[in-house]
C-alpha positions as CSV (number, residue, x, y, z in Angstrom):
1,X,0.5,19.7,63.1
2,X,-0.6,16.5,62.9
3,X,1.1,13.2,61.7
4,X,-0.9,13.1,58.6
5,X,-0.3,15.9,57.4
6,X,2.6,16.2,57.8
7,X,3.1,13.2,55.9
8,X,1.1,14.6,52.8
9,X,3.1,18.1,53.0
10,X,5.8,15.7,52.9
11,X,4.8,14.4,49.7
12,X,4.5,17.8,47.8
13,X,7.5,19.0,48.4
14,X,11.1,17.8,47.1
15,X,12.4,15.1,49.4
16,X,15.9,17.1,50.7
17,X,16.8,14.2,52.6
18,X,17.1,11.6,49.6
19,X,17.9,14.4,47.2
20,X,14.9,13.1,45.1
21,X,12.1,15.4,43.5
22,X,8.6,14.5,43.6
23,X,6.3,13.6,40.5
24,X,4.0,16.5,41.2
25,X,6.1,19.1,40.4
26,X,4.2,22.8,39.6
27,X,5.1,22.1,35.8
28,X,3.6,18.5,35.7
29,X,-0.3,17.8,34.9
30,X,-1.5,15.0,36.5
31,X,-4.7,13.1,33.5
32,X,-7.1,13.7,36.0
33,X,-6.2,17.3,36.5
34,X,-5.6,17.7,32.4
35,X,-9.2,16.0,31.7
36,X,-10.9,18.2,33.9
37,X,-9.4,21.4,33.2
38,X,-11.5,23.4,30.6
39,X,-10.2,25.0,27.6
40,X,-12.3,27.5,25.5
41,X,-15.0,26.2,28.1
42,X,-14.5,22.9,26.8
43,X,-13.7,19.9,29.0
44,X,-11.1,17.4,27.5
45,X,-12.6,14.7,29.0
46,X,-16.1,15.7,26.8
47,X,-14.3,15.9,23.7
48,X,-12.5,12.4,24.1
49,X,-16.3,10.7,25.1
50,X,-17.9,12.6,22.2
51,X,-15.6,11.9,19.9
52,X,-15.5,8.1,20.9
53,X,-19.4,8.0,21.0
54,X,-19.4,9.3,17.1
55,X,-16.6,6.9,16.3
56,X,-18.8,3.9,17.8
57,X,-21.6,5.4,15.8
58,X,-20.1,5.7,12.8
59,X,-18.9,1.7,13.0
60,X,-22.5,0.8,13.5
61,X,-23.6,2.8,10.7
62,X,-20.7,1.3,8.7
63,X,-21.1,-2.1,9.8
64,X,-25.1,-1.9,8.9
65,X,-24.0,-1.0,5.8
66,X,-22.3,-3.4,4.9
67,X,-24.1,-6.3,6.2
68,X,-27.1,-4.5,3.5
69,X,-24.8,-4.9,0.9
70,X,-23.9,-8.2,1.5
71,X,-27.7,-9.7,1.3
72,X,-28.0,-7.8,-1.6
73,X,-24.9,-9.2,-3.2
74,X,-25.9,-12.5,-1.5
75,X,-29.8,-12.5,-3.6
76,X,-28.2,-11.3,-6.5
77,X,-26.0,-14.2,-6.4
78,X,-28.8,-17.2,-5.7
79,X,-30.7,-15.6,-8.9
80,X,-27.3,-15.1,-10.9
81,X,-26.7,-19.1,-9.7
82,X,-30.3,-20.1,-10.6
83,X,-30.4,-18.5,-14.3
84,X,-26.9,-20.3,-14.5
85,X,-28.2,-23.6,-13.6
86,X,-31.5,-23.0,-16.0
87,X,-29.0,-22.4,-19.1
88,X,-26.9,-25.3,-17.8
89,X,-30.0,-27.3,-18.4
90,X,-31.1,-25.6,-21.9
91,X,-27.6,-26.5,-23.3
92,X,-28.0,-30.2,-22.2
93,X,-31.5,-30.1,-23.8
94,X,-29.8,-28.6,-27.2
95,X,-26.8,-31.1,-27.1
96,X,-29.4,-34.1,-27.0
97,X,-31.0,-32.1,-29.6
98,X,-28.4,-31.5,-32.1
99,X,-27.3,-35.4,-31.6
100,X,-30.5,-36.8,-32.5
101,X,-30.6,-34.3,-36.0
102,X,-27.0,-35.2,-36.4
103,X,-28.0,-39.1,-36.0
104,X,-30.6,-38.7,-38.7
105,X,-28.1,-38.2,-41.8
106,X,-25.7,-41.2,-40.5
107,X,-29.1,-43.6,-40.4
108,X,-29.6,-42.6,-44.0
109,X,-25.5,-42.9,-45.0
110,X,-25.6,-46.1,-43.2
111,X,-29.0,-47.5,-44.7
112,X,-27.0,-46.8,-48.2
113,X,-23.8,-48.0,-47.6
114,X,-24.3,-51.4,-46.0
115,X,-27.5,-52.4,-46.7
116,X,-27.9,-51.1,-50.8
117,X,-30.9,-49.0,-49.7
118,X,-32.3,-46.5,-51.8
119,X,-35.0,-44.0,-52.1
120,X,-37.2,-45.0,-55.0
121,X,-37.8,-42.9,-58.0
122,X,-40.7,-41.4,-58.9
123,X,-41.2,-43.8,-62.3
124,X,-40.3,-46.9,-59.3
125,X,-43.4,-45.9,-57.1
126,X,-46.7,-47.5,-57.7
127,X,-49.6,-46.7,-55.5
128,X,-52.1,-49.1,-55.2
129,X,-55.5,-47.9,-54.1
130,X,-58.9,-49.8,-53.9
131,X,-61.8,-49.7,-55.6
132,X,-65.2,-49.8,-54.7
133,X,-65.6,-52.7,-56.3
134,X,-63.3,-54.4,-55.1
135,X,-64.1,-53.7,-51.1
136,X,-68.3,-54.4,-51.9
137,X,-67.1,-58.2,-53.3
138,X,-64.5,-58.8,-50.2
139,X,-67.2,-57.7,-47.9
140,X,-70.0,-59.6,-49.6
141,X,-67.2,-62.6,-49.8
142,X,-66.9,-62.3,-46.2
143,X,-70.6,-62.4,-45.3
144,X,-71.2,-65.6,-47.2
145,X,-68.4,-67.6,-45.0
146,X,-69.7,-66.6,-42.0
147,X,-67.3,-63.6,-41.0
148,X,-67.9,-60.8,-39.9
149,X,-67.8,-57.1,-41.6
């Protein structure tokens, strides 16, 4: 027998010398050995890459998913944001509105209370109106002098 193997038979079996036993013992399974044994005609090594493969699929799927949702959630929150800022303007616009009605009634109070204002009567108004007399004798007046019509 050769050196070599002598040195690997030497390796198989329990060292009697040291007293130590070898990890390769007939009960112990090496991974390499356990992945590529097949059991129901299945290797274990397939069933770990498939079911990794499906995991990573299943991420990718989740993960696309997801990202969907977020630009949907992101568009519906730049119209949301834009209808905000549109009624942010409108209740400026009705503010300025309601102060200058509100205004209107303290004029009036005002006009009355320091300056003795008053809304006339009916008896108190006199409208004055002109007849066509009158305007043919101005304009005829005016002619004479030299002015114009």
């Amino acid at each position: 027998m050769s050196q070599s193997s002598l040195n690997a038979s030497n390796f198989d079996e329990p060292n009697e010398i040291d007293g130590n036993v070898n990890a390769n013992d007939d009960d112990s399974v090496s991974l390499g050995e356990m992945l590529s044994e097949r059991y129901w005609g299945i290797s274990a090594y397939l069933v770990i890459m498939l079911s990794l493969a499906g995991a990573i699929i299943w991420t990718a799927v989740a993960i696309a998913e997801q990202v969907q949702q977020h630009h949907a959630d992101y568009t519906t929150l730049q119209t949301l944001q834009e209808e905000s800022h549109a009624l942010e303007v409108e209740h400026q616009r009705l503010i300025i509105e309601q102060q200058t009605f509100s205004a209107t009634p303290q004029i009036a109070s005002r006009a009355v209370s320091q300056m003795g204002m008053f809304s006339p009567k009916t008896e108190d108004k006199l409208i004055l109106q002109p007849t066509a007399s009158q305007d043919n004798a101005n304009v005829t007046q005016n002619v004479a002098l030299g002015g114009e019509q």
